[in-house]
C-alpha positions as CSV (number, residue, x, y, z in Angstrom):
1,X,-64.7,-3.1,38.4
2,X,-64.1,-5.2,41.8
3,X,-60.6,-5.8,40.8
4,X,-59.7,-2.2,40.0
5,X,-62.0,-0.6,43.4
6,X,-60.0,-3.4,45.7
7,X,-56.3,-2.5,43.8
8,X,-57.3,1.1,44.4
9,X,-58.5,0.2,48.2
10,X,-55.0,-1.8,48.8
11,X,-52.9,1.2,47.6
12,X,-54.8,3.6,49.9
13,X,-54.4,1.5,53.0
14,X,-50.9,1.0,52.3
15,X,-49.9,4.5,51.8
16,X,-52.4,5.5,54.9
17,X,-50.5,3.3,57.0
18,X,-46.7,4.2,56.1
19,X,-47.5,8.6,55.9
20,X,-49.7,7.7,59.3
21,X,-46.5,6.2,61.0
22,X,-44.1,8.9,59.9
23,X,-46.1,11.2,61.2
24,X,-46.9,9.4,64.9
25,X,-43.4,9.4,64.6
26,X,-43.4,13.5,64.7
27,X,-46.2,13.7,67.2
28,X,-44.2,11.1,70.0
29,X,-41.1,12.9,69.3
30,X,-43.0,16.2,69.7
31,X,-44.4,15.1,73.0
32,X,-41.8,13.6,74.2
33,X,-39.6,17.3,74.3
34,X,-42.5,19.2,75.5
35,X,-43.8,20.4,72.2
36,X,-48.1,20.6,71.8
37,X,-49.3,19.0,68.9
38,X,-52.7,21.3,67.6
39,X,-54.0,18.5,65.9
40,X,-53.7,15.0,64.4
41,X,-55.4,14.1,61.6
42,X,-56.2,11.0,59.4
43,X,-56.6,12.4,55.4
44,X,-56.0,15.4,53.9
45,X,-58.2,18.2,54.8
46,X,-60.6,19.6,55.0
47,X,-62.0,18.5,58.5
48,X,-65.0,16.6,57.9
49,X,-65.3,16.0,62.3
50,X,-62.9,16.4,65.2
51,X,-62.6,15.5,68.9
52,X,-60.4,16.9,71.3
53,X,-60.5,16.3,75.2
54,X,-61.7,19.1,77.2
55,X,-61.3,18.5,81.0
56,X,-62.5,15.1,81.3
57,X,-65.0,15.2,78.5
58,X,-64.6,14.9,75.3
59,X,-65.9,17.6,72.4
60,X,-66.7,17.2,68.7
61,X,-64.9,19.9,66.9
62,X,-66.7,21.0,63.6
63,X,-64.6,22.0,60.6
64,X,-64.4,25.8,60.5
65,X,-63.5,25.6,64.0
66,X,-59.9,27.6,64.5
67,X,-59.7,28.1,68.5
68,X,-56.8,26.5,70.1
69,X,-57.5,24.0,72.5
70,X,-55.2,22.6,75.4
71,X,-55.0,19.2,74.1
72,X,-54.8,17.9,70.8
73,X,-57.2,17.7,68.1
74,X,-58.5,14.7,66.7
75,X,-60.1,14.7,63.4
76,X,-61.2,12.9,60.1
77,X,-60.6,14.6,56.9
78,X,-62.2,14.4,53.6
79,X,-59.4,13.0,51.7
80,X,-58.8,9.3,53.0
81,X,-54.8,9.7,51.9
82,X,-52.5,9.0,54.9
83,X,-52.4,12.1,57.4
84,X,-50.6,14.9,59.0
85,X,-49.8,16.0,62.3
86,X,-50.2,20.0,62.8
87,X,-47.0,20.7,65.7
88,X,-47.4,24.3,67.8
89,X,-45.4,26.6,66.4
90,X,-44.2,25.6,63.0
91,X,-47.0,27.8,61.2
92,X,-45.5,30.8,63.0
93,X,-48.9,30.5,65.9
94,X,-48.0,30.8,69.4
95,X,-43.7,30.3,68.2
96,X,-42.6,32.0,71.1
97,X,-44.7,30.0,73.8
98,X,-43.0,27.5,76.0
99,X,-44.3,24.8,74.0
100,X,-43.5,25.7,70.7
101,X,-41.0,24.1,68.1
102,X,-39.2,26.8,67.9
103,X,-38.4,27.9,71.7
104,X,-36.5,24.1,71.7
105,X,-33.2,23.2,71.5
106,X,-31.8,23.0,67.6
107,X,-31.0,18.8,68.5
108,X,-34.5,18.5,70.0
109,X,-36.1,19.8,66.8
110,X,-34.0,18.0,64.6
111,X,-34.5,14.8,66.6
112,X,-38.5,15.7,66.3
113,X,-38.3,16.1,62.9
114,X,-35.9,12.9,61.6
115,X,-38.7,10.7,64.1
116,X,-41.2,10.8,61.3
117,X,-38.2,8.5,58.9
118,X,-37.2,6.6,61.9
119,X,-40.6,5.5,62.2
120,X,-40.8,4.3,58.8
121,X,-37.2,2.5,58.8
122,X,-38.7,0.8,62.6
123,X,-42.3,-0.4,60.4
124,X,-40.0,-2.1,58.0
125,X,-37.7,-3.7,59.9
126,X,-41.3,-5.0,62.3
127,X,-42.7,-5.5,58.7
128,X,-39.5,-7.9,57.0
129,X,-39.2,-9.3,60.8
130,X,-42.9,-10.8,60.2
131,X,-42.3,-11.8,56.8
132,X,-39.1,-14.1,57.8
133,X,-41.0,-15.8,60.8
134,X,-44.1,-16.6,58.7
135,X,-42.1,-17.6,56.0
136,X,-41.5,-15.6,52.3
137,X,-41.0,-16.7,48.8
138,X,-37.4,-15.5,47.6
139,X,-34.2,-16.8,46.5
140,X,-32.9,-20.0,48.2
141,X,-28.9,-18.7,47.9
142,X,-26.1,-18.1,50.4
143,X,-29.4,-17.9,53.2
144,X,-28.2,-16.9,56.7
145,X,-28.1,-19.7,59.5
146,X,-30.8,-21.0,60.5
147,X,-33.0,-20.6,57.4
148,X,-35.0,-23.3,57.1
149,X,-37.0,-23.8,53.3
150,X,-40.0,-24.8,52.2
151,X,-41.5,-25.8,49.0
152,X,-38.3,-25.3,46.8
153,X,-39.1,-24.7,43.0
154,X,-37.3,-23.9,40.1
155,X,-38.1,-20.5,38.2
156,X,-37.3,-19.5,34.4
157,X,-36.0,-16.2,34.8
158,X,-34.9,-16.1,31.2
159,X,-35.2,-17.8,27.8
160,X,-32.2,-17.5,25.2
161,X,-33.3,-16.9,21.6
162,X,-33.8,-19.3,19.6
163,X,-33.2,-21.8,21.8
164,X,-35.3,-25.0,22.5
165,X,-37.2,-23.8,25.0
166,X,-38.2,-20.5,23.2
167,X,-38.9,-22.5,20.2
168,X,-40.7,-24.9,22.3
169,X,-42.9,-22.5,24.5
170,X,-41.3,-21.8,27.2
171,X,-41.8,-18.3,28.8
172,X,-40.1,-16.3,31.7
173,X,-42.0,-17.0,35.1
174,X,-42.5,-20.5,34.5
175,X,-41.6,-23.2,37.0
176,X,-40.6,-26.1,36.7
177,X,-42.6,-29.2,37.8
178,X,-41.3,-32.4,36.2
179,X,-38.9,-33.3,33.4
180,X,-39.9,-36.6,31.7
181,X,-41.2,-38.3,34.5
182,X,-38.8,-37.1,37.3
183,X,-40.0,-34.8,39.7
184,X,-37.6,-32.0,40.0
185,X,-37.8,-28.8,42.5
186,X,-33.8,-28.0,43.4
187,X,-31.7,-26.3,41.0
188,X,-28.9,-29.1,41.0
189,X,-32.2,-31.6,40.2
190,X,-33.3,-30.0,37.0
191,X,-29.6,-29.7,35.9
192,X,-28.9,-33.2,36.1
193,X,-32.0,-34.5,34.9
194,X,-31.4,-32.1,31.7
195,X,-27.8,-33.2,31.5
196,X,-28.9,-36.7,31.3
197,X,-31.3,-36.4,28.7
198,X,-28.1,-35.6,26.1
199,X,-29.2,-34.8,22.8
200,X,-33.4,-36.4,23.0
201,X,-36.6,-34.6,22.9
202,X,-38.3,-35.3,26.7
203,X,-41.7,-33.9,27.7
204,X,-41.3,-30.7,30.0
205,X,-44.1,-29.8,32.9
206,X,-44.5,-26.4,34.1
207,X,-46.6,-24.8,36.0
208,X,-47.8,-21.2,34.5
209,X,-50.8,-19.0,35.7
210,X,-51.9,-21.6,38.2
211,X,-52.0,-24.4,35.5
212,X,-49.8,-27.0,34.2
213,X,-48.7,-27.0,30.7
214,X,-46.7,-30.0,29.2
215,X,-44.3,-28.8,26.4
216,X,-42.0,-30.8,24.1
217,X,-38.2,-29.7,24.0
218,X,-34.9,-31.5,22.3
219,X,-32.3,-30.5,24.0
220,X,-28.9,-28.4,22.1
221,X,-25.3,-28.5,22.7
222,X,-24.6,-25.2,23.8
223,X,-21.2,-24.1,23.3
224,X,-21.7,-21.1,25.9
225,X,-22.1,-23.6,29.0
226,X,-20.1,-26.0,27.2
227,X,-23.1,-28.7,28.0
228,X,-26.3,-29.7,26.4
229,X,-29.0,-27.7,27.6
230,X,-32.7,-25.9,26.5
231,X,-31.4,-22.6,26.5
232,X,-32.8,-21.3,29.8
233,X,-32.0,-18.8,32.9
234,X,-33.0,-21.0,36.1
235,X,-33.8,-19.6,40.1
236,X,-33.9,-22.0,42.8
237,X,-36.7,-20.4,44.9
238,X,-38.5,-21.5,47.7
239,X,-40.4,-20.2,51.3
240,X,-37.7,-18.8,53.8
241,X,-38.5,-18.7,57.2
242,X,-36.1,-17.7,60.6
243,X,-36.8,-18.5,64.2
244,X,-38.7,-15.6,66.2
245,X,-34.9,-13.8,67.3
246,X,-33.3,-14.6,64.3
247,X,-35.9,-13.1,62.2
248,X,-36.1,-10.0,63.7
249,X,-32.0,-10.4,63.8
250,X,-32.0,-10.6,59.8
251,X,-35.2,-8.2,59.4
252,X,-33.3,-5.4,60.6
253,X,-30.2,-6.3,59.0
254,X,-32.3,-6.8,55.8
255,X,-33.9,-3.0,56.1
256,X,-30.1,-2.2,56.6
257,X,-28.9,-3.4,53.1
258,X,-32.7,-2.1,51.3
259,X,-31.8,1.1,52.3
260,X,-28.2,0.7,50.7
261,X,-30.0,0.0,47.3
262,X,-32.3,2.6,48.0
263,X,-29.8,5.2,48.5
264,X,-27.3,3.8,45.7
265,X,-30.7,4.3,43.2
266,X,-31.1,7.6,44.0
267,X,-27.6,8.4,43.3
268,X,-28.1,7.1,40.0
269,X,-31.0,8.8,39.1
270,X,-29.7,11.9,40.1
271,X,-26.7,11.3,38.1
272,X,-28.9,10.4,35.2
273,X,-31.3,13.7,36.1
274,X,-27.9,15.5,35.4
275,X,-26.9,13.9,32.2
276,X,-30.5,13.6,31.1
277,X,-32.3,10.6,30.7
278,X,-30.9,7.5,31.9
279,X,-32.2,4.1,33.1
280,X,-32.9,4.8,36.1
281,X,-34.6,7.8,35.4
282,X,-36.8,6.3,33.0
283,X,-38.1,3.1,35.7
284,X,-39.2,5.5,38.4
285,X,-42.5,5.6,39.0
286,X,-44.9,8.2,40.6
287,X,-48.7,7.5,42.3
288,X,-49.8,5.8,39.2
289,X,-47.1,3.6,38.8
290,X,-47.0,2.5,42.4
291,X,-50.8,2.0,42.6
292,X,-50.3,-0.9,39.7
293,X,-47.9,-2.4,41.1
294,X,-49.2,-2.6,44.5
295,X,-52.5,-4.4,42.6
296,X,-50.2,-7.0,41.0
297,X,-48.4,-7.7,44.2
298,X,-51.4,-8.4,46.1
299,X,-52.4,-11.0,43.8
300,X,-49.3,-12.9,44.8
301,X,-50.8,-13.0,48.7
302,X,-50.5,-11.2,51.9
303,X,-46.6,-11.8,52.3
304,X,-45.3,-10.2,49.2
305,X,-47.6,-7.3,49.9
306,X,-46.2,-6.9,53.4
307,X,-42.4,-7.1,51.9
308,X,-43.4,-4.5,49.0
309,X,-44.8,-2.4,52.1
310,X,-41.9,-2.1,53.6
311,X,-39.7,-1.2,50.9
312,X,-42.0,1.9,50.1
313,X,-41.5,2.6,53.7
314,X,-37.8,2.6,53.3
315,X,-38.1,4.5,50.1
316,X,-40.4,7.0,52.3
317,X,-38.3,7.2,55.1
318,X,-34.7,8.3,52.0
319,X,-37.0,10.7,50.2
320,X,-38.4,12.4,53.3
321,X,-34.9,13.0,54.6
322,X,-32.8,14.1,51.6
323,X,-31.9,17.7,51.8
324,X,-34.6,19.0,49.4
325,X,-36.5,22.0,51.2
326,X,-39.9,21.0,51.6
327,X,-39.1,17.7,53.2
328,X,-37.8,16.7,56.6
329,X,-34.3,16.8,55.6
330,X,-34.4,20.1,53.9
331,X,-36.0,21.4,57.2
332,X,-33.3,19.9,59.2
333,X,-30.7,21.3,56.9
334,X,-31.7,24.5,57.5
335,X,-31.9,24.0,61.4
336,X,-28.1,22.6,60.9
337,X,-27.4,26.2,58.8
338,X,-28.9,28.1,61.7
339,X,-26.7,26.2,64.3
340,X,-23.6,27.0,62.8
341,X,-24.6,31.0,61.9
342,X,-26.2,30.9,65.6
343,X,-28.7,32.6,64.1
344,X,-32.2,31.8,62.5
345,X,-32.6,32.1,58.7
346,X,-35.8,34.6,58.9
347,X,-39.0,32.9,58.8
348,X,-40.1,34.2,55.6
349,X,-36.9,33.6,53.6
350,X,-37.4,29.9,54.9
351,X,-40.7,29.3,54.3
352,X,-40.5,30.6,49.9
353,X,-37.6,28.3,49.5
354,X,-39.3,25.7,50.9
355,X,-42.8,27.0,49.1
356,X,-41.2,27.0,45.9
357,X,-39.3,24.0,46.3
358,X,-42.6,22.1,46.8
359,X,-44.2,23.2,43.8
360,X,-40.9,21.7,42.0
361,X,-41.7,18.7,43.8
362,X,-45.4,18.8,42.4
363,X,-44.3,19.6,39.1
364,X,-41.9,16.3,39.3
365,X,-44.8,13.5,40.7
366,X,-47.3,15.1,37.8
367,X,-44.5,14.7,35.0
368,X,-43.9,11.2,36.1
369,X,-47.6,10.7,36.9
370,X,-48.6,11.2,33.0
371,X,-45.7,9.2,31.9
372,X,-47.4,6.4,34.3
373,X,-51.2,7.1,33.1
374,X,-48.9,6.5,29.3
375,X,-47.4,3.8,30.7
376,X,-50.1,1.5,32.9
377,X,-53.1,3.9,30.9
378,X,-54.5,0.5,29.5
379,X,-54.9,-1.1,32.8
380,X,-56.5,1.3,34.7
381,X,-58.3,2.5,31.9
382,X,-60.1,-0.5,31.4
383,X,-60.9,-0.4,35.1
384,X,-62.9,2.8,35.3
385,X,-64.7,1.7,32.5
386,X,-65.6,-1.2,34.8
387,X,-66.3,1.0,37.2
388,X,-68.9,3.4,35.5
389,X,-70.4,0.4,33.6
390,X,-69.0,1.0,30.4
């Protein structure tokens, strides 16, 4: 039950915190041009309480309350799921006032509206820039200058059947701690020492869960790597830290090349959408899916939660600002249309595209949300029943 009430605690924060920073993105940008922002709010609503500065007091707003204030509206909602910011205007109130979205310039609205993605490319660079000065576990290979490294291990990514080490034990994700009774945690270490041993049997330490486990393997000519070996698919990992400047030099680069792979995905599973099925297609994963994973990140510590952060807030900022009505990009895409017809697409054409274009959308995350409840079903199955005592 604790396990399942903090994984489900972590995934709220996380997704609070990336959908809250898109949308101060909107509200800064909207400012910023002269636009009035009606309200910002933390959850979805309803209101459950609201505050907005009146003069140089300060009033509670209740939650049937509709009058429009001067100033914006602060307020608390009842579902704690990131937030919204409510900008004059774009609900067709007041449109035609000084301060509305729609009396601005086209570039001014676009700008406002492609903030909310900036904001979530800026939190992941500031996030990957933290993780490189404090130091993350990843792949010690071809690092940038000025890396410096920090307990280097050795990984099994991969164990070839029927090898040695399958027959011996051996499973992907364990690390290597000694062979015989050499210490070994570089790559070119464990090669030699495995080289050396030629064709006889030597005791093998790992490291798996947290505890050590001695195995025995006999090495095997393998005609593949034209060497003796045990049959296994090795990382040279270690913690990866940067200087203050040069981390925030190679965090932004960094966000620069996950947003590459982001993009490239998409492409792919859009090309596999088209086709039908694919690979691609069938490792995406909806609320469900994400929630899990968030759960078994945080396990590993503070630092691969922080990286897995901030490549949902890359993937955020793509998805927010593809051209798909509904989301920023679709929006902008039809503030682009209206620029070259210099004239706007009327109000209520715009607004059933982008209606029914969310209730695609919907249709989409609940498909792949049952295929997640099919897929991680047992794990979070067996945490409710923690949860109501079962």
């Amino acid at each position: 039950m604790i396990v399942f009430m903090l994984t489900l605690l972590i995934f709220l924060l996380v997704l609070s915190v990336l959908v809250l920073v898109h949308e101060v993105g909107h509200y800064v940008a909207a400012r910023l041009f002269g636009v009035k922002a009606d309200e910002f709010g933390y959850g979805i609503p309803p209101r459950v309480v609201g505050f907005v500065k009146v003069g140089k007091k300060w009033k509670k707003v209740g939650r049937k309350d509709r009058k429009e204030y001067e100033n914006t509206i602060w307020s608390l909602n009842w579902l704690p799921i990131g937030g919204f910011v409510r900008i004059k205007g774009e609900q067709g109130d007041g449109e035609n006032d000084a301060d509305s979205f729609h009396v601005k310039p086209i570039w001014q609205r676009i700008i406002i509206l492609a903030a909310g993605v900036g904001m979530n490319w800026v939190l992941a660079a500031i996030l990957l820039s933290i993780g490189l000065a404090v130091g993350v576990p990843t792949v010690v290979d071809q690092l940038p200058p000025g890396a410096t490294v920090e307990q280097r291990e050795v990984s099994i990514i991969e164990t070839l059947k029927g090898s040695p080490a399958e027959q011996a034990g051996v499973k992907e994700g364990d690390v290597i701690v000694r062979i015989g009774p050499d210490e070994a945690t570089t790559l070119e270490q464990v090669r030699e020492l495995i080289v050396s041993q030629g064709t006889r049997p030597f005791t093998l330490l790992l490291r798996r869960d947290e505890q050590e486990v001695s195995l025995n393997v006999t090495p095997v000519y393998l005609e593949e790597a034209k060497r003796t070996g045990i049959g296994v698919g090795l990382i040279d990992t270690g913690i990866v830290r940067f200087p203050p400047l040069l981390a925030i030099q190679n965090g932004v680069v960094l966000t620069g090349t996950y947003t590459k792979v982001v993009l490239l995905t998409f492409i792919d599973l859009f090309r596999d959408l088209v086709k039908g099925g694919g690979e691609t297609a069938e490792q995406v994963s909806g609320p469900v899916g994400i929630a899990v994973i968030t759960g078994r990140i945080a396990k590993q510590g503070i630092m691969p939660l922080v990286q897995f952060m901030a490549i949902l807030s890359i993937n955020l900022a793509v998805v927010n600002f593809l051209p798909i009505p509904a989301l920023d990009g679709g929006r902008a895409l039809f503030l682009i249309v209206e620029g070259l017809r210099r004239k706007a697409i009327r109000r209520t054409t715009e607004a059933l595209i982008h209606n029914i274009s969310f209730l695609i959308l919907l249709a989409l995350i609940a498909l792949v949300t049952l295929r997640d409840l099919g897929r991680y079903g047992g794990a979070i199955v067996g945490g409710l029943k923690g949860l109501v005592g079962m």
